[in-house]
LUMDO-131721 format. One record per atom (N, C-alpha, C): x, y, z. Coordinates in steps of 0.001 Angstrom, whole numbers, plus 500000, padded with zeros to 6 digits. Atoms other than C-alpha are relative to their C-alpha. Example, Ala and Ser with C-alpha at 12.3 -4.5 7.8 and 13.67 -1.06 7.14 Angstrom:
500890498810500000;512300495500507800;500900501200500000;499180498810499940;513670498940507140;499230501090500730;
This chain:
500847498821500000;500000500000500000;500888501236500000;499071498099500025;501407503720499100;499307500806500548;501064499077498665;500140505911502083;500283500991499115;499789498760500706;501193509014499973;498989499988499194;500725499682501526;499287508463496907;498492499165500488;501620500895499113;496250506047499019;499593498958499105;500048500887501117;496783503464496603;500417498228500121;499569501608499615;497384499367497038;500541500038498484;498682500531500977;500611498535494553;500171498782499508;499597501403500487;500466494940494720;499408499397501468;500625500717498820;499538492024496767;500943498510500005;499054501026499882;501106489028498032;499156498676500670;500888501109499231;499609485763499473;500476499552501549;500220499240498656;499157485157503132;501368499049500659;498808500327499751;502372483372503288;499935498306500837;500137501254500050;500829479580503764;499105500007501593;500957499450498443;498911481005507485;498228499344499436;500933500302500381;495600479826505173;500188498192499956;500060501617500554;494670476058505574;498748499539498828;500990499959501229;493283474975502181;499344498497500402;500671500549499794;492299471802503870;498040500200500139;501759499411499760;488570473827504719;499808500718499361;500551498998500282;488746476237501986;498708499793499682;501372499922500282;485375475111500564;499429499952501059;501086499282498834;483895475133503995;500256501349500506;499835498224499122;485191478786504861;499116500381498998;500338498689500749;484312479960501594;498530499964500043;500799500314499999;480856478519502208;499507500971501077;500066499183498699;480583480562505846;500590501115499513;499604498389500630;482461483774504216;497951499988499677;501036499295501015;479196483825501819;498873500459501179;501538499821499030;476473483230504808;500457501253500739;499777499221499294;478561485763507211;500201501024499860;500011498582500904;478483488280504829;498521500357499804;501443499676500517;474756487939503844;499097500905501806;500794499506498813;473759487865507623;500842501594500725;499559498645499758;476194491030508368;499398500821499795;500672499349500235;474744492855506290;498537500087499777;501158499355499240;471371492241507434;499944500492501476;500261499686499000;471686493144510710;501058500779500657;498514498631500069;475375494981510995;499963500846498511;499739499462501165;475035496944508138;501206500861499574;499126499578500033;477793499015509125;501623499216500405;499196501380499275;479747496011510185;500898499628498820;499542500778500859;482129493561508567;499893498409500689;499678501078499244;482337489895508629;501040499559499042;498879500732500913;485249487725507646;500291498579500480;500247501054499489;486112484019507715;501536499632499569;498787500645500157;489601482211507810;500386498865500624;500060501508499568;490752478886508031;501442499345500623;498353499950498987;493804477568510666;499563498734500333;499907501125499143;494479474147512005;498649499114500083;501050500450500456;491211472582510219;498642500167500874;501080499349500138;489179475016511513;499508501133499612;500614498046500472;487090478482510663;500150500656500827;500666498744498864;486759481370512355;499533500918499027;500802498599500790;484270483687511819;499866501384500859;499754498574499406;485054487523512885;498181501315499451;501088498954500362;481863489707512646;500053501248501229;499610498868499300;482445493024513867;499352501662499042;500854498454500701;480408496776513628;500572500886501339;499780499043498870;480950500100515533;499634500952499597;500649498795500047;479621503001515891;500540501173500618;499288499143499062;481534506183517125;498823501164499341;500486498501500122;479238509271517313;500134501106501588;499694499334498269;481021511674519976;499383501108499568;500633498954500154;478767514546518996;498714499170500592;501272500604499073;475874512414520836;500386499226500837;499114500062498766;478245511722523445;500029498153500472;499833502005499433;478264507569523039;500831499648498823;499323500627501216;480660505124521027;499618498504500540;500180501584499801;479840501391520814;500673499061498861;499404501196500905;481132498160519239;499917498575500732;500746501358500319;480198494982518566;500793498812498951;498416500827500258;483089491907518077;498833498418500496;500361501186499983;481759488501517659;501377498702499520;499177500655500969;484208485568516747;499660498457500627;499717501270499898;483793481937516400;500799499250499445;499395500556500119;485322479107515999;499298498616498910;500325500848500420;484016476158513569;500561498971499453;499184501156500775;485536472611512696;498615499947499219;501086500999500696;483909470693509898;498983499350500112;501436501147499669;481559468390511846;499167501184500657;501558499000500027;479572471717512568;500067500194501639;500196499437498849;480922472344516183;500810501050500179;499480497860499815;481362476117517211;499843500159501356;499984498844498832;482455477957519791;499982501357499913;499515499032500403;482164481287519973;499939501110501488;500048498800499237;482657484795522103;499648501354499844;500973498788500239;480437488087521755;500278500882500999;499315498824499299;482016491334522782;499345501259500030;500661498524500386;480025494846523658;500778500579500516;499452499314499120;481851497637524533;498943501259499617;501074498672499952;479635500854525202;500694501186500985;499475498704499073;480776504405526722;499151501307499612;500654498743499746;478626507232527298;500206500680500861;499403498513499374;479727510555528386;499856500909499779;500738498841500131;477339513147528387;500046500884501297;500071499148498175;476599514096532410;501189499128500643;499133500551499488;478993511348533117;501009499293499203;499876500789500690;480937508374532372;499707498827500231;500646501622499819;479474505145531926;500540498867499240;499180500847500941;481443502354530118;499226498552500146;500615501626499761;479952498778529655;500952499491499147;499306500627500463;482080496133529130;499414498602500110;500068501306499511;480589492658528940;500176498923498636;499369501129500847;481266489341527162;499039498793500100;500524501254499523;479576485778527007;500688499179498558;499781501052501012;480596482618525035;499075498931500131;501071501342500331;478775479796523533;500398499126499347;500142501023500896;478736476406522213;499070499454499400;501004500383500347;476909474805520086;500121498909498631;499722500779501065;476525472016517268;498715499647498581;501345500611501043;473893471990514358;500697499215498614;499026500780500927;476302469790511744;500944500859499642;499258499299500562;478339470912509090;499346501173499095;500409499764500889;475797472946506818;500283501565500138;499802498551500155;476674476688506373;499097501081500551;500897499627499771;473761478115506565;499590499926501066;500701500445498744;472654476317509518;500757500681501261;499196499267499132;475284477532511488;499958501368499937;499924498825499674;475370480853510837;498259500628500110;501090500185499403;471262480324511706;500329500235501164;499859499924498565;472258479633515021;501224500889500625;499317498697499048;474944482346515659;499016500968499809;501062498799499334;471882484800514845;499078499503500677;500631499998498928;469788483097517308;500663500218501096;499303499597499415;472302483331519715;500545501228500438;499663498612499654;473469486605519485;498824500978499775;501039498724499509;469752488029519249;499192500009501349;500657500616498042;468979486030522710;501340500991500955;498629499632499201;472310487900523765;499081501554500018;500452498495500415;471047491266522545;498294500470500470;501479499786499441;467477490791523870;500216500132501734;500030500186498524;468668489879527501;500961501044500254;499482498660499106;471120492878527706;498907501360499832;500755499187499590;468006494718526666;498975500184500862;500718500199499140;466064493337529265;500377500368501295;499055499325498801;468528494100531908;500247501467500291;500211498680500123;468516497708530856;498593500691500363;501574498943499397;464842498203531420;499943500061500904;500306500191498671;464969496720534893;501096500747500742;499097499092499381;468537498510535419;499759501164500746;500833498877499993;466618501593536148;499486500450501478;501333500537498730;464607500795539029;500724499097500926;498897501043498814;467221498328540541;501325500652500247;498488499698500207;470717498837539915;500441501306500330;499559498084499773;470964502866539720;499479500595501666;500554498900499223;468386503215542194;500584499611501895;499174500411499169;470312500917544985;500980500670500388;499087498914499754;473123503473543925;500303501112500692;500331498719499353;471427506459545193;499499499180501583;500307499842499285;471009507265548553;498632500762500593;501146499458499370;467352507716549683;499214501269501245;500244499065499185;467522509919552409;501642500583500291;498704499675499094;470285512141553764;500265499403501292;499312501220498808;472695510875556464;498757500102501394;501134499859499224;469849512692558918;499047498849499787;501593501178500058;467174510075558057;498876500948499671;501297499244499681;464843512743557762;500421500716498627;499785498948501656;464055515153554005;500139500931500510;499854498267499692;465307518239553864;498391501025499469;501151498771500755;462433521044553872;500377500791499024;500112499540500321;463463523064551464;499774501786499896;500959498948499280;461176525647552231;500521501024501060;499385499632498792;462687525967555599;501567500028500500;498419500049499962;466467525685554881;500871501330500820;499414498721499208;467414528927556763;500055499437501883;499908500416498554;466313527240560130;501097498712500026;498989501136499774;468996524278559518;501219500898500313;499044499195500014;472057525126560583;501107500407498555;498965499926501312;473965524646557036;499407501380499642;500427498972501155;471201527129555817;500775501668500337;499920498778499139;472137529623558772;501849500329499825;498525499911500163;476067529361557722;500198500420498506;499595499514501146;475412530052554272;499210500967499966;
């Protein structure tokens, strides 16, 4: 690549790091992990490569908008041999920093086996990762009401609400 001119010169091959033992099953999972990317990452990529007679499939999107004060991303990667068993690991990272900062970092992995068929498999990484994506949005509704509100402190250290009203008769009011 010529960074000056923003141009690719030439290309070279990946220096034997590709096992052609699975290329027809990668290239079979390239096609599906591309179709399902771009239904549902549209801004995403997916990619598939083959090592030690198995796949991996990399599907990955992000989103940076710091003028609406959040950036997120979204890292999936499995693992697939031939007989159609996958592992894989699903990565969010989230940071919002508007009044504060809030960062989410969480992870989960899965196994799973529906054969060898292409399709089928990359079936069941989008059931998987929309059961992933449903239950961190389920956790967010109830976050609200649980989590934050555990955070806050209900009453001042007094036990008792401040009047308001009557803040001159406290002593803080009578010092300021």
């Amino acid at each position: 690549f010529d960074h000056i001119n923003q141009e690719v010169t030439g290309s070279r091959g990946m220096g034997g790091e590709g096992d052609q033992g699975v290329e027809g099953f990668r290239s079979q999972l390239q096609q599906e992990a591309i179709a399902y990317q771009q239904r549902h990452y549209p801004s995403g990529t997916a990619a598939c490569s083959g090592k030690n007679g198995k796949v991996y499939i990399c599907i990955s999107c992000a989103k940076f908008t710091s003028s609406a004060c959040w950036n997120g991303r979204w890292r999936s990667t499995w693992a697939v041999d031939q007989s159609g068993n996958a592992e894989g690991v699903m990565n969010i990272d989230v940071h919002y920093f508007e009044d504060g900062n809030v960062l989410l970092k969480t992870d989960t992995k899965k196994n799973f086996n529906v054969g060898s068929n292409a399709a089928a498999i990359l079936k069941e990484i989008e059931t998987i990762e929309q059961a992933f994506h449903s239950a961190l949005g389920a956790s967010y509704a109830t976050m609200g009401d649980t989590t934050f509100k555990a955070l806050r402190r209900a009453l001042p250290i007094t036990r008792t609400k401040v009047n308001w009203e009557r803040i001159e008769s406290y002593r803080l009011g009578q010092q300021m």
